[in-house]
C-alpha positions as CSV (number, residue, x, y, z in Angstrom):
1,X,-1.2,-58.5,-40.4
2,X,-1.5,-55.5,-38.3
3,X,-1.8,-51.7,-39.5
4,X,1.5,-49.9,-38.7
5,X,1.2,-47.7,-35.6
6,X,0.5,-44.0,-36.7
7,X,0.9,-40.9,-35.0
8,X,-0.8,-37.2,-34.7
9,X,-1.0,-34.2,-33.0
10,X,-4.3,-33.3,-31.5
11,X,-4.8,-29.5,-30.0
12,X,-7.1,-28.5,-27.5
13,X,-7.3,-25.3,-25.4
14,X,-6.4,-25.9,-21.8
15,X,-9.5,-23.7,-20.6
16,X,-11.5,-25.9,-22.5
17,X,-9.6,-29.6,-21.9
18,X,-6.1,-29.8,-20.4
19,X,-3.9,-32.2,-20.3
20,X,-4.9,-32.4,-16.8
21,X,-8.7,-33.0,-17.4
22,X,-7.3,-36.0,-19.3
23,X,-5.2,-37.7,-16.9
24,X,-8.1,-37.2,-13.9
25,X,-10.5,-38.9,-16.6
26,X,-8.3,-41.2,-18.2
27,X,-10.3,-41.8,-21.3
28,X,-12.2,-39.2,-23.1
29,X,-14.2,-38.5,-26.5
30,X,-12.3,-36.1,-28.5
31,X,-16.0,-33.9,-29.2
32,X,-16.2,-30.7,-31.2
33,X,-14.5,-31.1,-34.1
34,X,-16.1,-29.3,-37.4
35,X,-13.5,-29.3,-39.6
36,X,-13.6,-32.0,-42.2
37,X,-10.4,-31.9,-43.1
38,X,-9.6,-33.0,-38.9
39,X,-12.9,-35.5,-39.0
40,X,-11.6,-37.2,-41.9
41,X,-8.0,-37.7,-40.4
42,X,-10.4,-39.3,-37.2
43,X,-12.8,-41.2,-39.5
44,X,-10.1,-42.7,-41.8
45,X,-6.9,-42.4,-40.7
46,X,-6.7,-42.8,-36.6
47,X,-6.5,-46.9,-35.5
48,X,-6.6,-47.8,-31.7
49,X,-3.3,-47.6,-30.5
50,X,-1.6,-44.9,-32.8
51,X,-0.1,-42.6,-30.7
52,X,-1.1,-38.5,-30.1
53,X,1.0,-35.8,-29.2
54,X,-1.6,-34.0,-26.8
55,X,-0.7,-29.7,-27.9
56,X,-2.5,-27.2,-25.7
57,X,-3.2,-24.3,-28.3
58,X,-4.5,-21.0,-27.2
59,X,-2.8,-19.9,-24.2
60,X,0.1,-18.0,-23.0
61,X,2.7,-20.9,-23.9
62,X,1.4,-23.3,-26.8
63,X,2.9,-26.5,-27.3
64,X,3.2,-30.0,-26.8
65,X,2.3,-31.1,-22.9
66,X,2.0,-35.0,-22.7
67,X,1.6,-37.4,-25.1
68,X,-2.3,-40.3,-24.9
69,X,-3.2,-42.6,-27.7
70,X,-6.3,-43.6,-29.5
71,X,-8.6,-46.0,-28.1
72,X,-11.4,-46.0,-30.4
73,X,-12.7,-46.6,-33.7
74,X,-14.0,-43.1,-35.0
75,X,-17.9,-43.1,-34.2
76,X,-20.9,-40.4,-34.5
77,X,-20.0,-37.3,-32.5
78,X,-23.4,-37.3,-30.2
79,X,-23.0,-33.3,-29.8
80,X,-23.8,-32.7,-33.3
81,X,-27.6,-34.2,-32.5
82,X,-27.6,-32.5,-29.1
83,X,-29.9,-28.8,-29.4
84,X,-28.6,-27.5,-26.4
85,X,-24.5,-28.1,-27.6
86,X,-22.4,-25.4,-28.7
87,X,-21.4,-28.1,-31.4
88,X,-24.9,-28.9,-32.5
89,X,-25.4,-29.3,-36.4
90,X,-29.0,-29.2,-38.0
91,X,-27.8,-30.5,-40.9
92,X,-26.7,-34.0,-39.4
93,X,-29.1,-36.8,-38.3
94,X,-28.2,-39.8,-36.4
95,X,-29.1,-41.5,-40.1
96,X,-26.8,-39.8,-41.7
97,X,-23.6,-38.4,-39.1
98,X,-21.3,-35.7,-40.4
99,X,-19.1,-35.3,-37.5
100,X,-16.6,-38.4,-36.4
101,X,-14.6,-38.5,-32.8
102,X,-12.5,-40.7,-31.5
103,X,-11.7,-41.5,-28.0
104,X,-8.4,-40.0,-26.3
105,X,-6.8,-42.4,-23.6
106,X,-3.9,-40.3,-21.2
107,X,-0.1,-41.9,-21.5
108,X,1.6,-39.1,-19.7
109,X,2.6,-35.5,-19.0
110,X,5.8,-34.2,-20.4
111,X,8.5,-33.0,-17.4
112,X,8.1,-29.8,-19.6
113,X,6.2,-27.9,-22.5
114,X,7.7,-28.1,-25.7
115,X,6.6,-24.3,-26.5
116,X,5.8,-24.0,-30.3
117,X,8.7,-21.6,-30.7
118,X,10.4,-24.3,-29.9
119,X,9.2,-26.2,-32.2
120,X,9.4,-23.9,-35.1
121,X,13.3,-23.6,-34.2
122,X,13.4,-27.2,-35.4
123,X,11.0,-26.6,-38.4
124,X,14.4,-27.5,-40.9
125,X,14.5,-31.1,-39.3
126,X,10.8,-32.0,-38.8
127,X,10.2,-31.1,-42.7
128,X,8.2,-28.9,-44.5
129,X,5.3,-31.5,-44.5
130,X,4.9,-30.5,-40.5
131,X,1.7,-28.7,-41.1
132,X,2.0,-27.4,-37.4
133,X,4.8,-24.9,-38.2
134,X,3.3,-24.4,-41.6
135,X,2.0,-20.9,-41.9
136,X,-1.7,-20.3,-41.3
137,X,-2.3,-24.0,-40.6
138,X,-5.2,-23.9,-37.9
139,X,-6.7,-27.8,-37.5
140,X,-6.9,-29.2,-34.3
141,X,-5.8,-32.9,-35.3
142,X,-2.6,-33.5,-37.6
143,X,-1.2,-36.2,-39.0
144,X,2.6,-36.7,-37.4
145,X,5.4,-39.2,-38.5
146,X,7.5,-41.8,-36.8
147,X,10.6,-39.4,-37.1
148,X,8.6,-36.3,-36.2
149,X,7.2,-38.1,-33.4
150,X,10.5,-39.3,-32.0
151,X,12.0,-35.7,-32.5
152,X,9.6,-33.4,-30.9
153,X,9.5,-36.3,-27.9
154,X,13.3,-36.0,-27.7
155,X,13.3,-32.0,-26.9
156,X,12.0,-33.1,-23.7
């Protein structure tokens, strides 16, 4: 019996990795995260082929820009053991990893941003468990259900 597909949100800043890095790349580790809460949704909730809503966060427009799915296992982030990284982290060893990624495979761009204002217009209908219009919420990977999913797709 297979898993049942599962969905998230995953934010990155466009500066840092656009939607538009990940379509020239195609597939890409998802590096830099160091927030447990965010590694433990990669390490032990993510399965190859769930499905990611791909949110640039930090710029003049947040919001959802194209949608790419999971096509990894979670494994070691290799930054954390990397001296030179800005994610470096003396306190993990190859022996003993703190810090989980998974790789991000591009589906497509949205014919539009779906601006978070936007998506806090609809905050009644996506529920109150939507952490992303949930005040002071700031992780960069969120858990996202079927409905939510099919929803935020459909203000497209």
């Amino acid at each position: 019996m297979t898993a049942r597909k599962r969905y998230w949100l995953m934010k990155s800043e466009p500066d840092a990795f656009s939607i538009d890095d990940l379509q020239k790349v195609k597939v890409e580790p998802w590096n830099g995260v160091r927030n447990y809460q965010a590694r433990n949704f990669m390490r032990d909730g993510m399965q190859v082929g769930d499905g990611i809503l791909f949110y640039h966060s930090n710029c003049k427009v947040p919001g959802i820009v194209g949608t790419a799915t999971v096509a990894s296992k979670a494994y070691p982030d290799p930054t954390q053991f990397d001296r030179k990284s800005d994610y470096y982290d003396p306190k993990s060893s190859p022996q003993e990893p703190r810090w989980m990624l998974v790789d991000v495979a591009f589906d497509r761009k949205l014919s539009r941003t779906i601006a978070l204002d936007e998506i806090k217009a609809h905050a009644d209908a996506l529920g109150e468990g939507f952490a992303l219009t949930q005040r002071g919420n700031r992780l960069s990977v969120l858990p996202v259900t079927a409905a939510q999913w099919k929803l935020l797709l459909a203000l497209e």
